[in-house]
N, C-alpha and C positions, 0 to 999 in steps of 0.2 A: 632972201639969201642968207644961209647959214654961213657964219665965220668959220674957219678951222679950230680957233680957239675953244668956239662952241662944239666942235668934233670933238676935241680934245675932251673936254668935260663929260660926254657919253659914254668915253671906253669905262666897264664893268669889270674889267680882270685884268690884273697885273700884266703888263707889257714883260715878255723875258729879255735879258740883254743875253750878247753874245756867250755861248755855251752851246752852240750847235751840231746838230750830231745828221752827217749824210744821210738820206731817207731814198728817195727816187729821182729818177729820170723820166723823160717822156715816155710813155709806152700804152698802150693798149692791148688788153688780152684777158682771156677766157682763166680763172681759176677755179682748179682741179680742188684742192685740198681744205677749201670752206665748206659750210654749211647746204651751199649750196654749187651743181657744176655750171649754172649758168651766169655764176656772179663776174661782173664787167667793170674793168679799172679804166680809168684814162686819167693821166697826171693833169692833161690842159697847159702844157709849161714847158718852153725850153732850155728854160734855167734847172739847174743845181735844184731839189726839192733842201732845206733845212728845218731842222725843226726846234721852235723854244719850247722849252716844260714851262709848264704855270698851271697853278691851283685855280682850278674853277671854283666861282659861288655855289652853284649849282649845276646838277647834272639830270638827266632823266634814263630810263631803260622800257619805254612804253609810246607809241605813236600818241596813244592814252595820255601821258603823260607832256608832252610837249605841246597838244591842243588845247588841252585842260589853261596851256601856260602861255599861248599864243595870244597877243591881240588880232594878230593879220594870220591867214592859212591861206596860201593861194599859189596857184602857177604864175609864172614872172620868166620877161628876158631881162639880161641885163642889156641896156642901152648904152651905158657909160659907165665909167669908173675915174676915183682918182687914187695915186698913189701920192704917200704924205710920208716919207722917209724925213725922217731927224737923226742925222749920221752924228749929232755931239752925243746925243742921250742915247744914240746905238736901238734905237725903237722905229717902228713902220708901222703905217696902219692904211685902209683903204676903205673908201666912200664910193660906193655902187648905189646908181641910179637906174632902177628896174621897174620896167613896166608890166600892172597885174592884166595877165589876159585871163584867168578863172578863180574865181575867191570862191572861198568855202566859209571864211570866218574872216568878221570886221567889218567895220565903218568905212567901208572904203568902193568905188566902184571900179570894172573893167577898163584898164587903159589910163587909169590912173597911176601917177608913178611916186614910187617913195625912195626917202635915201635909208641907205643900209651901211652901217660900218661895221667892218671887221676887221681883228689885230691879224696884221702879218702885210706881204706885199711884196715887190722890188725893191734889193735893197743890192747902192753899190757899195763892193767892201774898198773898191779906190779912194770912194768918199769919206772911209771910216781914216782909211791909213793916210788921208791929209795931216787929219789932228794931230799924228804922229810926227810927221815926216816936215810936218809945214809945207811939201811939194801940190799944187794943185792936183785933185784926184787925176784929170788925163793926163798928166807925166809920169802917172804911176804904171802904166799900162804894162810896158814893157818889162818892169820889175816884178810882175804876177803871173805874168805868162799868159794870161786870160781873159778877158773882158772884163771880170771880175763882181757881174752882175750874179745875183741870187735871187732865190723865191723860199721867202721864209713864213712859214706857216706855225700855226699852235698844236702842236702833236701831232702833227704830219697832216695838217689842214690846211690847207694853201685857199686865200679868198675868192669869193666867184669872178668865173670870165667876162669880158665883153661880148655879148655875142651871142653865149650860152643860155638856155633855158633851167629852169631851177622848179623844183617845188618846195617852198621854203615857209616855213614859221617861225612870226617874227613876233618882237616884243617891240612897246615906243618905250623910246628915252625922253629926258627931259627936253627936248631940242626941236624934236616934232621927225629926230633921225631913229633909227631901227633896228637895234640887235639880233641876232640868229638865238632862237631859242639854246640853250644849253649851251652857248657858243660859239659850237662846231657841229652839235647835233642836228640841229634843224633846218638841214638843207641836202639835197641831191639834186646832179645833174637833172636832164630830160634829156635824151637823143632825136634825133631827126628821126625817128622810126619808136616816136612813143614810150621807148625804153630809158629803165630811170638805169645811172650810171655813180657809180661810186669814184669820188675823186679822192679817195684817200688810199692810201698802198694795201694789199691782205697782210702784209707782215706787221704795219701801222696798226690795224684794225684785230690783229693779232697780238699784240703788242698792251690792248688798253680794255679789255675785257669788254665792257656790255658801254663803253663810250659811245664808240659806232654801229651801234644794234642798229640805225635804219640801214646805213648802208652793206652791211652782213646781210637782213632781211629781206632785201627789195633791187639792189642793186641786180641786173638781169634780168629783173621781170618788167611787165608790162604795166604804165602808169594807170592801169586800170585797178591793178591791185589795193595799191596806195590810196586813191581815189576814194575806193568805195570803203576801205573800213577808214577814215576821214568822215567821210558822209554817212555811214551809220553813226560814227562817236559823235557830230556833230548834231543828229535826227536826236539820241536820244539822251545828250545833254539839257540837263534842269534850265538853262540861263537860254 
């Protein structure tokens, strides 16, 4: 069993504090004015979407590029998740436990499950406005007007669902936990109907140039796409 402590020691990129800027709401639907007319959003979230800026280590703009950097390539559910809100230090982070149902790349077999952390998460701003207020966050309710819950994400990247399938490339930490290549880059939904699903806004992905090139590329199409240039890059990889 990993400690949090030891979660803590994995995050790779600056945690952002509060500076958040409205992004989206729940919604699903068809967008006209990308690259593509078959590209498919879905938030996944009934909260607030927010979003912190922070400078990545590294970035990539090539499916090339992210397997080149992946130790694990595979389809994955998430089984579980935890969220790890620190309302003093105003930061969230979340630990998904996802099971691989197809690898493409890595030491790892079918049904095997790894943990993944990613910065962002549930976060109550009741909790924040204690430290303020000295009032416990639920006496604050009535003073916000709202539940006061959020879903803050890193550039309008909100971290993966319970429930939801993924095709994600991942990197190990010191820990034996699991980073998202590039971030944010290395992950898309799956839908119940084989279609990979973009969980980040077009305006988000509009927003950040060649960030979100998987989800611009593939988002809409059939995971058959993704699949197979994955398994050529993988066939005609030297290692």
């Amino acid at each position: 069993m990993i400690s949090i402590n030891n979660f803590k020691s994995t995050k790779k990129i600056a945690l952002a504090t509060i500076g958040f800027i409205t992004i989206a709401g729940l919604a699903v639907y068809y967008i006209g004015d990308l690259k593509k007319q078959s590209f498919l959003y879905s938030s996944d979230t009934d909260y607030k979407i927010v979003s912190g800026e922070v400078w990545f280590r590294e970035t990539f703009n090539s499916v090339k590029g992210l397997a080149e950097n992946a130790d694990i390539i595979a389809e994955a559910e998430v089984i579980s998740k935890k969220n790890n809100p620190n309302y003093e230090r105003l930061d969230v982070y979340t630990v998904s436990e996802l099971r691989l149902t197809k690898v493409y790349k890595g030491d790892v077999e079918i049904d095997e499950t790894v943990s993944v952390l990613e910065t962002g998460g549930e976060f109550d701003e009741r909790e924040v406005a204690k430290y303020f207020s000295g009032k416990p966050g639920s006496e604050l309710n009535d003073d916000l007007g709202d539940p006061g819950i959020i879903m803050i994400g890193l550039e309008g990247s909100i971290p993966m669902k319970e429930g939801n399938k993924y095709f994600v490339f991942l990197t190990e930490d010191d820990d034996d936990v699991y980073n998202i290549v590039g971030s944010v880059q290395g992950k898309i939904k799956i839908n119940s109907e084989n279609t990979l699903v973009s969980q980040v806004s077009p305006e988000t992905i509009d927003q950040h140039g060649d960030l979100y090139f998987l989800q611009e590329s593939y988002s809409g199409q059939d995971i058959s796409e993704l699949r197979n240039e994955v398994e050529q890059l993988i066939a005609s990889s030297p290692n």
